[in-house]
C-alpha positions as CSV (number, residue, x, y, z in Angstrom):
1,X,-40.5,-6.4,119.4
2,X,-42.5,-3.0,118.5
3,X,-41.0,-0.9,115.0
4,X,-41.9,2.3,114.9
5,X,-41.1,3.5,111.5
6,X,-40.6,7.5,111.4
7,X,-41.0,8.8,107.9
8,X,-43.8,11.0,106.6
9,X,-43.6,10.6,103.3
10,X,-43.5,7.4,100.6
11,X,-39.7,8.2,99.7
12,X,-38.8,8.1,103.5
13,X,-41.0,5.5,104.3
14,X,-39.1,3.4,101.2
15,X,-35.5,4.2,102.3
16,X,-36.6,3.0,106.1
17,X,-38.1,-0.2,105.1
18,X,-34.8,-0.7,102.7
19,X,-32.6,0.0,105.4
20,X,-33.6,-1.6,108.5
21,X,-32.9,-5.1,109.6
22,X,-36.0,-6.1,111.1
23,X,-37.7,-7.8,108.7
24,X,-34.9,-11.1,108.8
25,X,-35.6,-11.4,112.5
26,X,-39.4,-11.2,112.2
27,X,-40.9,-12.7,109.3
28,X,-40.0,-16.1,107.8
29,X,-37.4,-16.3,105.5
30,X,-40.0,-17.9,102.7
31,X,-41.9,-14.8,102.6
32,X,-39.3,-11.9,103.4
33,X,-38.8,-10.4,99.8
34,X,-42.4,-10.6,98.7
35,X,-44.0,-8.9,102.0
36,X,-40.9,-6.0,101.5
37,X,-42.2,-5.5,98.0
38,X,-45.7,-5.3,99.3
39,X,-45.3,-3.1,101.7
40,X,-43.5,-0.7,99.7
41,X,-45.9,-1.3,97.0
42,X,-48.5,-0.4,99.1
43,X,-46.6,3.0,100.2
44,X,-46.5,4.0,96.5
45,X,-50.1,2.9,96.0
46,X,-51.5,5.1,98.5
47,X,-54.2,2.8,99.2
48,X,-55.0,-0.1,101.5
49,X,-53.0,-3.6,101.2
50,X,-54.2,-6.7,102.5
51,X,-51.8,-9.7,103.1
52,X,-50.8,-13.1,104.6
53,X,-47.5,-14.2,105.5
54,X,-45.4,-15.6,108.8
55,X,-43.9,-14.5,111.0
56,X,-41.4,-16.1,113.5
57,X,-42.3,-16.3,117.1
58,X,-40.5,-15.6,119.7
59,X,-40.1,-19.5,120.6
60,X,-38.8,-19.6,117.2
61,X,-42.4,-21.3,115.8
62,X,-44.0,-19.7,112.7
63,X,-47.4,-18.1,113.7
64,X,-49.5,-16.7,110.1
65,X,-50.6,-13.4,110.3
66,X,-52.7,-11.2,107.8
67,X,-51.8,-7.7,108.0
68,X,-53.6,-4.8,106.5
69,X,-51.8,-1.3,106.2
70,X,-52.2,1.4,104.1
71,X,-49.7,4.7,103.8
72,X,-52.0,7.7,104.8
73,X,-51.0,10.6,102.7
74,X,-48.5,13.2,104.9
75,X,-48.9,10.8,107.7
76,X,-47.2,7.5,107.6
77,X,-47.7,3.6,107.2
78,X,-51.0,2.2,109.8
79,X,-51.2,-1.4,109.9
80,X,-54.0,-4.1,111.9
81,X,-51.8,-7.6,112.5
82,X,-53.8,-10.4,113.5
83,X,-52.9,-13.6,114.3
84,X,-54.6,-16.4,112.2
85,X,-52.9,-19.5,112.7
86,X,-56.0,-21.2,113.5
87,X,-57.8,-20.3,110.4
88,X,-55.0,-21.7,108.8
89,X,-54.7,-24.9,110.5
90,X,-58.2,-25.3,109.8
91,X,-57.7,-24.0,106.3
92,X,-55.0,-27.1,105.8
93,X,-57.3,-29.5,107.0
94,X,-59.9,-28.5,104.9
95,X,-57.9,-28.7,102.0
96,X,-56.2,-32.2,103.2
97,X,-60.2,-33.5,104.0
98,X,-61.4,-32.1,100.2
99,X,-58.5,-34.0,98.7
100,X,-59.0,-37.1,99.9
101,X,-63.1,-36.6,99.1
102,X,-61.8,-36.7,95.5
103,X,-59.4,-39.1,95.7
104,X,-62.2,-41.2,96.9
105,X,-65.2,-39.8,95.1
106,X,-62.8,-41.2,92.2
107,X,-62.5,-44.5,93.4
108,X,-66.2,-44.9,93.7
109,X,-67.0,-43.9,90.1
110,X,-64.1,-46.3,88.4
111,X,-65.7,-49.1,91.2
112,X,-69.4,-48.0,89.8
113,X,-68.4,-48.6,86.0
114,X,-66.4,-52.1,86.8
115,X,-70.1,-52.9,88.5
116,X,-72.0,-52.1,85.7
117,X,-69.2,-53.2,82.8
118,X,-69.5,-57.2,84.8
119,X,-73.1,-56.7,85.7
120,X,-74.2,-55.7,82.3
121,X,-73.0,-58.6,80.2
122,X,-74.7,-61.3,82.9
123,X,-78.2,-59.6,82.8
124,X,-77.7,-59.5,79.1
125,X,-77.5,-63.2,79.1
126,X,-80.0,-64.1,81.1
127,X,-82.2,-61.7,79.3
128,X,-81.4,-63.6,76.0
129,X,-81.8,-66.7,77.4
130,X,-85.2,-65.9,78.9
131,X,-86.5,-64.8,75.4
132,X,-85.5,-67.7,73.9
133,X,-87.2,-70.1,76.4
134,X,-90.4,-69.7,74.8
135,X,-89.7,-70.9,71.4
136,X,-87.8,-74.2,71.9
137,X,-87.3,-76.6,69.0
138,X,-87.8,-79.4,71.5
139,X,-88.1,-80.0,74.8
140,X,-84.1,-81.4,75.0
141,X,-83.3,-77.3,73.5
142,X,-85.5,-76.4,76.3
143,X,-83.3,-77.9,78.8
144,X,-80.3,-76.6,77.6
145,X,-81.3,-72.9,77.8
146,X,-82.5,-73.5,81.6
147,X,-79.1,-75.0,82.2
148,X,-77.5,-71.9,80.4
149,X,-80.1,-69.6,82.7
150,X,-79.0,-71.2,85.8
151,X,-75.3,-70.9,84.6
152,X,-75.6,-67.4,83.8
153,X,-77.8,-66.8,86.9
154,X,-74.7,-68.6,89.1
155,X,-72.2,-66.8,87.2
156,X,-74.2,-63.4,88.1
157,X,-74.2,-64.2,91.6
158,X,-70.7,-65.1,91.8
159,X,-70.2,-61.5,90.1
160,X,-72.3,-59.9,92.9
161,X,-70.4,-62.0,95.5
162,X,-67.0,-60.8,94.3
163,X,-68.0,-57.4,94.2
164,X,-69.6,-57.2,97.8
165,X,-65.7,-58.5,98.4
166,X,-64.3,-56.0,97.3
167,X,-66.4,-53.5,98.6
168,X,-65.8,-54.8,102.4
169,X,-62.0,-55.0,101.3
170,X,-62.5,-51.4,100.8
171,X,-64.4,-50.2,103.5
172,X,-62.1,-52.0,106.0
């Protein structure tokens, strides 16, 4: 469908965009009263607009378009439409692939302070331990604190264990 508007002037121009009908059949009902306004807008601006909206095809699907007019002084309204469904497709993914980077890039930093929160307190004890394995009282104390080192070593591992667990949980 091709609209000629004749007007050469902004008030003409105005009254013929108010008046006609075209606009409900041709662009979607979402975006009608703003893309009127900025057309008009751009009539009384004198000066170049540059927009995105959609349009209704002909098949009844919605096809975006970016459309850049400008009113040129005792002439009328010049406009470029070009179709960039694509772009926005691609523009939607983009933003559907960035979201779930983050929602993921959140996961892995509450995972990476849970490992270092249960990691922490078993190399802590083991560190303890191993300092006060030197200086037993007698050779029974000594004993005990290899036990405890072995029970804070298996503890650690079982830690690590878990954790690998989860992380193939998640991966899968």
């Amino acid at each position: 469908k091709k609209i000629i508007i004749h007007a050469t002037d902004p008030e003409s121009i105005n009254e013929t965009l108010q008046k006609t009908d075209f606009w409900k059949d041709l662009i979607h009902h979402h975006d009608l009263e703003w893309v009127k306004k900025d057309m008009q807008q751009a009539v009384q601006d004198n000066r170049e607009h540059n927009i995105e909206f959609r349009m209704v095809s002909k098949n009844g699907g919605t096809v975006w378009i970016k459309n850049i007019y400008y009113y040129e002084k005792n002439s009328h309204l010049k406009r470029i439409m070009t179709n960039i469904s694509k772009t926005k497709e691609i523009e939607n993914e983009l933003k559907k692939t960035m979201c779930l980077i983050t929602e993921q890039n959140k996961k892995l930093i509450n995972f990476s302070y849970i490992v270092s929160h249960n990691l922490r307190s078993h190399t802590s004890n083991i560190e303890s331990i191993s300092n006060l394995i030197n200086t037993p009282k007698s050779e029974a104390e000594k004993e005990v604190m290899i036990q405890l080192l072995k029970s804070a070593s298996s503890s650690l591992n079982q830690t690590v264990y878990d954790l690998n667990n989860v992380v193939n949980v998640k991966t899968k």
